[in-house]
Each structure stands twice: as C-alpha cells, then as structure tokens.
N, C-alpha and C positions, 0 to 999 in steps of 0.2 A: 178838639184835638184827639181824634180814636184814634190817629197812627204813634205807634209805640216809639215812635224819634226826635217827631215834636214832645210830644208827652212827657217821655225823657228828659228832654233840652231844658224844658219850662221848671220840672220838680229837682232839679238837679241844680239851677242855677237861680230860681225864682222868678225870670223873668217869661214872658210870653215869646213867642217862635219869631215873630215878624222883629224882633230885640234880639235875638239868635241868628237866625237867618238859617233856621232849623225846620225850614217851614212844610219839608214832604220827609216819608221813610226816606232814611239812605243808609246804606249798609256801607260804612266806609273800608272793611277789609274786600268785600265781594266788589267792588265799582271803584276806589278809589279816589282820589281826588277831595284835598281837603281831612280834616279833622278835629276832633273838640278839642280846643286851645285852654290849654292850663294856665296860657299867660294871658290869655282876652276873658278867660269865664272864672269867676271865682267859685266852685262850688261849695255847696253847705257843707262836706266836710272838709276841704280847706277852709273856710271861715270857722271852724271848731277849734282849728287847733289853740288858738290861746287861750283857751279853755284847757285844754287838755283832755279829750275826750279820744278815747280809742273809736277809732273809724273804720267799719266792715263791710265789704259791699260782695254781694253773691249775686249770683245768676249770670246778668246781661249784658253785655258791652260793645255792640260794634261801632260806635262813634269811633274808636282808634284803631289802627292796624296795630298789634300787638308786634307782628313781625318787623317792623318799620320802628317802634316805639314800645317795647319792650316795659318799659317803668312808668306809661302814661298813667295806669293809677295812682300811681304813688304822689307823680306830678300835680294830681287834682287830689291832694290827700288824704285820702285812704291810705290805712297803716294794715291790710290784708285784704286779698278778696277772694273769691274762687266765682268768676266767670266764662259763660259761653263766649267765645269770641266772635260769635257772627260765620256766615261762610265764608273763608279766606280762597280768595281767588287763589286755582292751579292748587290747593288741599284739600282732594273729599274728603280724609275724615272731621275736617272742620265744620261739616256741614252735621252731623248730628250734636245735638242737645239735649237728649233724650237716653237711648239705649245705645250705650259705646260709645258715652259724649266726649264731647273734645273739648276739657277745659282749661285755662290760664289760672294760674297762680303766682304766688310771687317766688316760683322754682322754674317757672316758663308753661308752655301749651303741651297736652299730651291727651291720649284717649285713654280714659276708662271701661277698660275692657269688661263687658259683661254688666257692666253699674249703671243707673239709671243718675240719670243729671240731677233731676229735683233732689232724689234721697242725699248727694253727693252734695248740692249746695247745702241742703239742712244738716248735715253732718259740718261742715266747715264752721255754718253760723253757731249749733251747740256748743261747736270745741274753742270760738273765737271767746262765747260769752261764760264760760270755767276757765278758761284761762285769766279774763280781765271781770271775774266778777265780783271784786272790791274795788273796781275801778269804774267814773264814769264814761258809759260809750254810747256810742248812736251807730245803728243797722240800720242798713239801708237793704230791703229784702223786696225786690219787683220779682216777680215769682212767674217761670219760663212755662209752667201749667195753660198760661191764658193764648200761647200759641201755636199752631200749627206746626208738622205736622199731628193728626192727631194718632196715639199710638195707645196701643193697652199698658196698664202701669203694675208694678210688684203688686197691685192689691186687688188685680182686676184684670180678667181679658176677655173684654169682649170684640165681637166681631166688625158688628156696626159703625158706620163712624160715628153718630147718636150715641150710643152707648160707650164708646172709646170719648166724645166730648165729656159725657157725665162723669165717667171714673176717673179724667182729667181733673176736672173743674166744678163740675156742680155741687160735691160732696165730698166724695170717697177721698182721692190723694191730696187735694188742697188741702180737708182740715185733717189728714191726716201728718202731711209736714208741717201743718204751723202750730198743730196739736201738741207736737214735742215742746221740747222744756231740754234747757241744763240742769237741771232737777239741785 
C-alpha cells in the first residue's frame, strides 16, 4: 500500500483497501465523487470515544470535501484538527501545504500567509496536548514532510531537489517537528 489513500483508509479504519474500496490515490476535493462515510467506517477515533479520550488529528485530509462537509471530522470523531485539505477544485490557494498553506480547522479553510504548514500543524498538536494534558488523548500525527512538492524549509534552503528531499525528510525538519514537546 505506498499510496497515501489506501494507506490512510487501512490506518484509520483497520481494515485493508479492497474492505474500503479505498484501493487507488483519490483526492476527493480535487476529482470528486464519493467520500469517507462516517456512517459506513468507524474510525479509531470514533471508537475512543467511550473511553473518553481527546482525539487530534493534523496534517492531512482529502478523503472529504471540507467545502461540501464542513464538520466531516468531527463526524469521524475527532474533537480538533488542523489539516491540509487536498487541492479543492476551482481554489489555488488550496493547493499549497507547505509555504502559504491552506489549512481547515474547526473555524473553517483559510491560508497562512507567510507560515510554513508542518511548523503550523506541530504548533496545533503542542497546543492540543497543554490544553488536555491531565486528560487521556490519542494523536494521530501522518506528517505532510513525506510529500511532494519538494520545497526548502525554515531550517534550510537548498537549491537541489536532493537537497530540498533531505531538509524535508531525512533529518533536518522531520526530527525537528517531532523533536518538540509540550514541555
């Protein structure tokens, strides 16, 4: 499963793709048609909540048209998130993730002008785990580093795409977001 939608579909609901019907990329804002059913899939954090667990989910989300379904996280239980929304067909600036991203939250979609998307979700996930940190939670943290396009990061600029992959992913900005802490 290297495509990031099966991949998704499977960790999110515990079943395998061909049980989803999740079985190629599809980018449900950017193409349409279809999307992941709160009432057909239960995911891991809907199944928490009688537990009582605060549920965080950052980065990535184009399984829903945010535009079309607005509260679809909430619907699959998550109690916050701050995600990419995928490119939304007829919205370029939906289309960055990175510098000047375009992220949803539970106040709606908007660009972050000037901010770089990773530093923007590890700042939500800090602020999620001080607010509930005498409480138990579960994060769900797939991290937007591992894709395309490749771009130099606050901690690095090189020219290269080699060199823009590394300061993505090999080293530099991965372990420098997940390096953080709520302290």
């Amino acid at each position: 499963m290297p495509q990031c939608t099966p991949t998704r579909a499977t960790l999110l609901t515990g079943q395998y793709p061909w049980r989803t019907g999740w079985v190629n990329h599809w980018d449900v804002p950017r193409w349409g048609v279809g999307y992941f059913d709160w009432a057909k899939y239960t995911l891991f954090a809907k199944g928490d909540e009688n537990r009582r667990l605060r549920d965080r989910h950052r980065r990535k989300w184009q399984i829903n048209d945010f535009r079309l379904q607005p509260d679809a996280l909430k619907k699959h239980g998550f109690d916050d998130w701050a995600v990419w929304t995928g490119y939304e067909t007829g919205n370029p600036p939906s289309n960055e993730r990175y510098w000047d991203a375009y992220i949803h939250t539970r106040s709606g979609s908007k660009t972050y002008k000037g901010e770089f998307g990773p530093d923007i979700y590890c700042n939500f996930l800090i602020d999620f785990m001080k607010r509930h940190r005498d409480e138990p939670m579960m994060l769900y943290f797939p991290m937007a580093l591992t894709h395309g396009p490749l771009v130099p990061t606050p901690a690095s600029q090189p020219t290269s795409s080699r060199d823009k992959l590394k300061g993505m992913v090999n080293n530099r900005h991965t372990r420098r977001a997940t390096g953080r802490r709520a302290g």
